[in-house]
C-alpha positions as CSV (number, residue, x, y, z in Angstrom):
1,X,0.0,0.0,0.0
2,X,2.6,2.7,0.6
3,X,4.3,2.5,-2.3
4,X,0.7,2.8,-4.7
5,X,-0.3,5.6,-2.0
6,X,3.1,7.4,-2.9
7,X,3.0,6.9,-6.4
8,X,-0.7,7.3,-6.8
9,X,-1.2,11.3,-7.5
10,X,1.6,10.9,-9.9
11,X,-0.3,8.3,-12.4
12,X,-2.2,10.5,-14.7
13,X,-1.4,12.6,-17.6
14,X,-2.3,16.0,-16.0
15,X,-0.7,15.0,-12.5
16,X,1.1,18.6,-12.7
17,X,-1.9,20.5,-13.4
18,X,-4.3,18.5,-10.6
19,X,-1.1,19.1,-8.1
20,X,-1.3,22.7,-8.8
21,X,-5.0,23.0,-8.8
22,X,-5.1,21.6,-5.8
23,X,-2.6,23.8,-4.4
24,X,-4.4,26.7,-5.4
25,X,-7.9,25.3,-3.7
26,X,-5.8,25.1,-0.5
27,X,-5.2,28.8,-0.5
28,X,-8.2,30.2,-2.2
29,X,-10.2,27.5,1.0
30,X,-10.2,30.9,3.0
31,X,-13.2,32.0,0.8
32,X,-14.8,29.2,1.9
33,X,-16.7,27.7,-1.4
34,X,-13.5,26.7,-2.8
35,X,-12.8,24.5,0.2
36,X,-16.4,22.6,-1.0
37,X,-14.4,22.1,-4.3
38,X,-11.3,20.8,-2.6
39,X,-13.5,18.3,-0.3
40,X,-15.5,17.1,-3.3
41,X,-12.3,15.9,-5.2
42,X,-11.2,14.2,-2.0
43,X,-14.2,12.2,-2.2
44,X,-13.1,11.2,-5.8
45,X,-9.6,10.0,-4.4
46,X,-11.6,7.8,-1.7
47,X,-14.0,6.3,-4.7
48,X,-10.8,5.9,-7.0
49,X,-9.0,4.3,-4.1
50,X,-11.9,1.9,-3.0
51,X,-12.8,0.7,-6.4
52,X,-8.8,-0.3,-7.5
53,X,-8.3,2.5,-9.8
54,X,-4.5,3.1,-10.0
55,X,-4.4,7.0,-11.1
56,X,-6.1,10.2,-9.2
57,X,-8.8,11.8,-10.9
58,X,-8.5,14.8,-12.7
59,X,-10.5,18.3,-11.5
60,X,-13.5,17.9,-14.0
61,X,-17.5,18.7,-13.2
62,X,-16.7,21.3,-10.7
63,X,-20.7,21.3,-10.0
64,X,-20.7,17.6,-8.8
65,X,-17.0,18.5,-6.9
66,X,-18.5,20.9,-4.9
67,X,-22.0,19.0,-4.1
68,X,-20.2,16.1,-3.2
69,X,-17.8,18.3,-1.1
70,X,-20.7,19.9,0.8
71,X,-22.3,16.6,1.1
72,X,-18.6,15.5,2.7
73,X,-18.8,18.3,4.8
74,X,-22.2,17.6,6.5
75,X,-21.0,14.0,7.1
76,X,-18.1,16.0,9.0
77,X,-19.6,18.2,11.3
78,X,-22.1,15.4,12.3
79,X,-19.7,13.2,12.8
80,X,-18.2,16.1,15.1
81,X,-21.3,16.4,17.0
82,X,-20.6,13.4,19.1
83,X,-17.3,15.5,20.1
84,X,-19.0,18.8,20.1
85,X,-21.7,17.9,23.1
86,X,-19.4,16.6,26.0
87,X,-16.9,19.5,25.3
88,X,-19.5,21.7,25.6
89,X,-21.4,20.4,28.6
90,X,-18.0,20.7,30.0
91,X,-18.0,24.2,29.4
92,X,-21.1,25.1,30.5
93,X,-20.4,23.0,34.0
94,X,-17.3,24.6,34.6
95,X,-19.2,27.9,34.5
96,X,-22.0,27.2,36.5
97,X,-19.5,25.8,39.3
98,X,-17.6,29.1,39.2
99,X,-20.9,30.9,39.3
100,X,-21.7,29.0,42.8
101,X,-19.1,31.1,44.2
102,X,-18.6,28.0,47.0
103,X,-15.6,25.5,47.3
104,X,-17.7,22.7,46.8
105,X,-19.4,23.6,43.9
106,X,-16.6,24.7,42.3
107,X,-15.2,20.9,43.3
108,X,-18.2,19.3,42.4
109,X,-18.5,20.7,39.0
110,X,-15.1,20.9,38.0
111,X,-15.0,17.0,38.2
112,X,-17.9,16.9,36.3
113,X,-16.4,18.8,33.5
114,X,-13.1,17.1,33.7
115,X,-15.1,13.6,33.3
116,X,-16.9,15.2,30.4
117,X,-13.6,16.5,28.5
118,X,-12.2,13.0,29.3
119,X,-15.3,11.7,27.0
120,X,-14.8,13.7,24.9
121,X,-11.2,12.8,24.1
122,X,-12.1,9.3,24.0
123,X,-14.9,9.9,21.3
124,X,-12.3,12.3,19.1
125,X,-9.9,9.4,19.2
126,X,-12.9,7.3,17.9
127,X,-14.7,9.3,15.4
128,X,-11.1,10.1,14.1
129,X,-10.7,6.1,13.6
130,X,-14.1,5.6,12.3
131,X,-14.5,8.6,10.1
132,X,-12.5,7.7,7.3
133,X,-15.1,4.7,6.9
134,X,-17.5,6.4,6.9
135,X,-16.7,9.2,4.3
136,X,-15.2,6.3,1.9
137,X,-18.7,4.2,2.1
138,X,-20.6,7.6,1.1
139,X,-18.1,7.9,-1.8
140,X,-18.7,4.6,-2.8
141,X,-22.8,5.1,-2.1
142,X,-23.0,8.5,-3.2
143,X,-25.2,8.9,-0.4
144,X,-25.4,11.0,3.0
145,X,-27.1,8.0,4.6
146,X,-24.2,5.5,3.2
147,X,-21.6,7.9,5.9
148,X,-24.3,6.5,8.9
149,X,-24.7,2.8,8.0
150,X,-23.5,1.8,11.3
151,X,-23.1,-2.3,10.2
152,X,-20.6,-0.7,7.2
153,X,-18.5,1.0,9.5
154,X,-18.0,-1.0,12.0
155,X,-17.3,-3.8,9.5
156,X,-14.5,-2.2,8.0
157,X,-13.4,-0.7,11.9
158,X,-12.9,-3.8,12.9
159,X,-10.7,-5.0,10.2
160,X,-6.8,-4.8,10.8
161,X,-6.7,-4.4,6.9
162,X,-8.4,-1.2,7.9
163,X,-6.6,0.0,11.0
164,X,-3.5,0.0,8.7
165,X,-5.1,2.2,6.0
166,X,-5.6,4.5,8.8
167,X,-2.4,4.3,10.1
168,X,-0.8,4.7,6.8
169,X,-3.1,7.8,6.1
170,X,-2.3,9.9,9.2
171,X,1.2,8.7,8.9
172,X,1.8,9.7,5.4
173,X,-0.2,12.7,5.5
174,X,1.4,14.2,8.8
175,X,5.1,13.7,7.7
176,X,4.2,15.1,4.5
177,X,2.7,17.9,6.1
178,X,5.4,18.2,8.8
179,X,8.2,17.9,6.1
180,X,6.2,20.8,3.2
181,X,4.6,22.8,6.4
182,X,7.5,24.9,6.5
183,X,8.4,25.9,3.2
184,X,4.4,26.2,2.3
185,X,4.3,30.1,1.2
186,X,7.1,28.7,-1.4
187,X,5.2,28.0,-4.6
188,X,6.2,24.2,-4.6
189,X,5.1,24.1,-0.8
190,X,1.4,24.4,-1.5
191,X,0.9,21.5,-4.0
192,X,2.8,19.3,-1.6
193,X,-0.1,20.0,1.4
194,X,-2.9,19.0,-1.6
195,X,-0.1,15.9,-2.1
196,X,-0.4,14.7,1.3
197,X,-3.9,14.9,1.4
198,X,-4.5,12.8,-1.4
199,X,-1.9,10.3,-1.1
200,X,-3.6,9.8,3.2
201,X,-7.1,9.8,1.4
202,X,-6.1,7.0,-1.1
203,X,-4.6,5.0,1.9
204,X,-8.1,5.4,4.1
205,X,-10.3,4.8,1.0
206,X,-7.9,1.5,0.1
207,X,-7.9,0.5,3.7
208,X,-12.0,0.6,3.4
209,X,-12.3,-1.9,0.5
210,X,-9.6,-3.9,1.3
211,X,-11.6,-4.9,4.6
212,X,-15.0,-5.1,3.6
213,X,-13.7,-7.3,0.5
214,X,-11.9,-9.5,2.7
215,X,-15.0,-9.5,5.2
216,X,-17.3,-10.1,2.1
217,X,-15.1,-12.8,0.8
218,X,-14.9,-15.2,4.1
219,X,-17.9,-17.7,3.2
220,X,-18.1,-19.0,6.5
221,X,-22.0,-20.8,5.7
222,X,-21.5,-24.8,5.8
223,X,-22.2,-26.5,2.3
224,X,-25.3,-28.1,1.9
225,X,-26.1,-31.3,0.1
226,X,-28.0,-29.9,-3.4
227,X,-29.7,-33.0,-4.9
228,X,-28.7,-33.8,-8.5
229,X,-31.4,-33.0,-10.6
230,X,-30.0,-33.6,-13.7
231,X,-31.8,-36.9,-14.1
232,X,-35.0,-36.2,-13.5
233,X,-37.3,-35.1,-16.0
234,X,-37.7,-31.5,-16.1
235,X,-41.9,-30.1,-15.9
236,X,-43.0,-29.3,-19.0
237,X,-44.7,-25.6,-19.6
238,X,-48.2,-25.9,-21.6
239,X,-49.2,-23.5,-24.1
């Protein structure tokens, strides 16, 4: 897998233009809609990856880029909301013990929201694990509801085929990010952020099929005995 993840951005004719393209949607991301765009051609990576294909897409259809990017983006934040809710009851807790203006209640809700942040770090650790499932299963569906099909996602999440196309993902995407990150305002910088991202998108969306293919493919029903028909007269149809 790492050396098709590396290589994979590089096998297509107008691997040049796509890297600069997607350099530019990195930087021009601070207007917002082009960050749609960007998200949308990361859900073409994760299809590409998931069904085989060997090359990276090419920026074509911006329309269905950036519906499919907002589509990725809603899949996101709701996947964030499981995060979002402890961190804020945690908040809010904290305040309302402070407001008390006792010891104890400052004690008593300062736990509280020290349990709750604890929570809440346990659930980023998993929706950060199970996220990448989850966005490479709506790819493939091309459906919001395809990013929620629990039986999918855990399927894959508990595949070590999987937990390596994670780990090759963040991996591969933070050393190339750590490594780029500091000559980024170079022009040559830029395109190698949009690299990363594509080459830790292939590895998540690869990951993905590679465990629900090998899940799919263990028959694990015992054989039956099918009587041979073959010598018995077969019914004849009137007409």
């Amino acid at each position: 897998m790492l050396e098709d993840a590396l290589g994979y951005p590089l096998r297509t004719d107008d691997r040049v233009a796509t890297l600069i393209v997607g350099g530019a949607l990195i930087v021009a991301s601070v207007f917002v809609l082009p960050a749609f765009v960007l998200q949308g051609y990361l859900v073409r990576v994760l299809r590409s990856a998931a069904t085989g294909e060997r090359a990276a897409p090419s920026f074509i259809d911006w329309g269905e880029l950036f519906v499919d990017g907002l589509k990725l983006v809603v899949v996101q934040a709701a996947y964030s909301l499981v995060i979002s809710v402890p961190t804020v009851g945690a908040v809010v807790l904290f305040v309302v013990g402070g407001a008390t203006g006792s010891e104890a209640g400052v004690a008593a809700f300062g736990t509280v929201s020290l349990l709750l942040l604890l929570v809440a770090t346990l659930l980023s650790i998993l929706v950060a694990y199970v996220l990448p499932a989850a966005m490479t299963n709506f790819a493939l569906a091309g459906e919001l509801s395809a990013a929620f099909d629990v039986e999918a996602v855990r399927e894959a999440a508990l595949s070590g085929r999987y937990l390596v196309g994670v780990l090759f993902g963040v991996v591969l995407g933070g050393v190339i990010s750590a490594v780029v990150s500091p000559v980024a305002l170079i022009l040559i910088g830029i395109p190698a952020l949009f690299y990363g991202q594509v080459v830790a998108y292939y590895c998540f969306g690869r990951g993905f099929a590679e465990a629900t293919d090998a899940t799919a493919g263990e028959d694990t029903s015992e054989p039956t005995d099918v009587p041979d028909r073959s010598g018995l007269e077969q019914p004849r149809v009137g007409r």
